[in-house]
N, C-alpha and C positions, 0 to 999 in steps of 0.2 A: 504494500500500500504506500501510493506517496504521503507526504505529510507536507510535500512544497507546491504552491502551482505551477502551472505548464507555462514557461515565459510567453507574455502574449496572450494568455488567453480571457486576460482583463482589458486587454487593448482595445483600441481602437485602430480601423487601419486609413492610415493617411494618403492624400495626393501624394507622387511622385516628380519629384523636381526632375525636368528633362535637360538633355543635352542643350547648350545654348542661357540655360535658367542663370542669371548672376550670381545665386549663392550658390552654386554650384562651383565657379570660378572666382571664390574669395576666398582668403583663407576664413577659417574659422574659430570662436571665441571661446577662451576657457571659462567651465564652469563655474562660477562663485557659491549658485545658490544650490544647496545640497538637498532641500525641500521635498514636497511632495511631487511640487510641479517635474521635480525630475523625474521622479520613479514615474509617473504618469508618460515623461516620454520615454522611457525606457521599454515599458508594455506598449507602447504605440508603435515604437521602431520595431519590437520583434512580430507585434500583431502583421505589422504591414510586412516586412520581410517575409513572414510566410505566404502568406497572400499571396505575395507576385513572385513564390516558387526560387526566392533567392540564398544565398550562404552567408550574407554580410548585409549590413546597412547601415552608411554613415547619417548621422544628423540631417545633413543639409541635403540628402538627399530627400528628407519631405517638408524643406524651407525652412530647419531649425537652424541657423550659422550658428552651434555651440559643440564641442568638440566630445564626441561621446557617437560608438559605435556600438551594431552589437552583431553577432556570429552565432550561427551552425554551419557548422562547416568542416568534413572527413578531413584527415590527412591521407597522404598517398596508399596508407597502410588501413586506410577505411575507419582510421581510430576517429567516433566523433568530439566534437569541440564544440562546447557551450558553453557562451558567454557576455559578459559589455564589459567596454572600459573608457572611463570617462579620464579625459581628457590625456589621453593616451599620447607616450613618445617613442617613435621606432626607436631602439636604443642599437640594434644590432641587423643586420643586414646582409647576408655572408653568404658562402658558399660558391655552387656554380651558379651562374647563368643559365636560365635554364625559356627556350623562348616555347611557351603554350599556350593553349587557347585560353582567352579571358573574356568575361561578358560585363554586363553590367545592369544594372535594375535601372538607372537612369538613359542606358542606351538600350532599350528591348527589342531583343531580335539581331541585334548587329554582335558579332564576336569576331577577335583577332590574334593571331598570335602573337604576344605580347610578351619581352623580357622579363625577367625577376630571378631575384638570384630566390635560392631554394631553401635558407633558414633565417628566420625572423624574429627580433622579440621586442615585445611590445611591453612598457609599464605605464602604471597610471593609477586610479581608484575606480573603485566599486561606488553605485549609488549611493550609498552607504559612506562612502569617503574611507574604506579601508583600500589599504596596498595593493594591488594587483601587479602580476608579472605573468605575459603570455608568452609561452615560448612554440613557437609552430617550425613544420618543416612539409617541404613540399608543395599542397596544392593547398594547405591551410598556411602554408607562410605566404605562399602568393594571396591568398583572402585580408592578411593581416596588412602584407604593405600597399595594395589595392586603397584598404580602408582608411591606412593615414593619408595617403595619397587623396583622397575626397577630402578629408578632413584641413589639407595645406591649398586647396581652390583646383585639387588637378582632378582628372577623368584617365582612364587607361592610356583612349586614345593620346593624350598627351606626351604617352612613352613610347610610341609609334610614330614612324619614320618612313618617306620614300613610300612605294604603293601602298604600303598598308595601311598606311594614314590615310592616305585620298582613298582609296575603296570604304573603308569604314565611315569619313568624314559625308561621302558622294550616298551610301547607304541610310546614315544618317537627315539629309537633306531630302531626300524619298519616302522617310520614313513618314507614317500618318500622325505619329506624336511630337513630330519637330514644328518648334513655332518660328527659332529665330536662329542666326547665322552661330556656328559656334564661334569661342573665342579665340584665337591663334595665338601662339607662348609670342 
């Protein structure tokens, strides 16, 4: 029997900031207020995260610019990973390169292969304001530097280069949920 709820299922699920959205391409604000209102976005981000069938969700991805993610999402080895962390800092970055496929809950339907090196770790706090330290490898370390990456104003595409940017940019521009021009580094 659990005795904890199922993250998310207090939530509510939020609009989706698209490609092009400016807080999408801003960075984003550290938490001050440790309150309620946080925990309420916290069940929000995971509500929606599941919803649109995703592994991560930063903040500003449903127009919050405050620095707080949160994660389901396997490693290579199928081990799962559940979690948030508020105002999180990649501290570590390592390994190989490793170029696979990446998508994005802000970009739906478009995926690319997209660099990352293959071990990541993340610290920061819990809603809660305790310690957290995430340490991921593989396709959850790519999840983790994906999600500070949103949380610094970038998007995958951003780490993409030569065709793969123009196919992905050119798919995006076609897409039925693009409203407005994305932003160029």
């Amino acid at each position: 029997m659990r005795n904890r709820p199922i993250p998310g299922s207090s939530g509510l699920v939020r609009a989706m900031s698209m490609l092009g959205d400016p807080v999408l391409h801003a960075p984003c604000e550290p938490v001050t207020d440790f309150g309620p209102s946080l925990a309420r976005l916290v069940e929000d981000m995971y509500a929606t995260m599941y919803a649109a069938q995703g592994v991560g969700l930063a903040a500003n991805q449903i127009g919050v610019p405050l620095r707080v993610f949160v994660y389901d999402c396997p490693d290579d080895e199928d081990v799962r990973h559940l979690g948030h962390v508020v105002n999180p800092r990649l501290v570590t970055a390592d390994g190989i390169e490793l170029r696979g496929p990446e998508g994005c809950l802000s970009l739906p339907g478009i995926e690319a292969g997209t660099p990352r090196l293959d071990h990541a770790v993340v610290e920061g706090v819990t809603a809660d304001g305790e310690p957290v330290r995430v340490d991921g490898t593989g396709f959850f370390a790519r999840c983790l530097q994906h999600e500070c990456d949103h949380l610094e104003g970038a998007v995958y595409v951003d780490r993409l280069t030569g065709l793969r940017r123009a196919r992905a940019l050119r798919a995006a521009r076609r897409a039925p949920w693009f409203r407005s021009a994305p932003q160029s580094p």
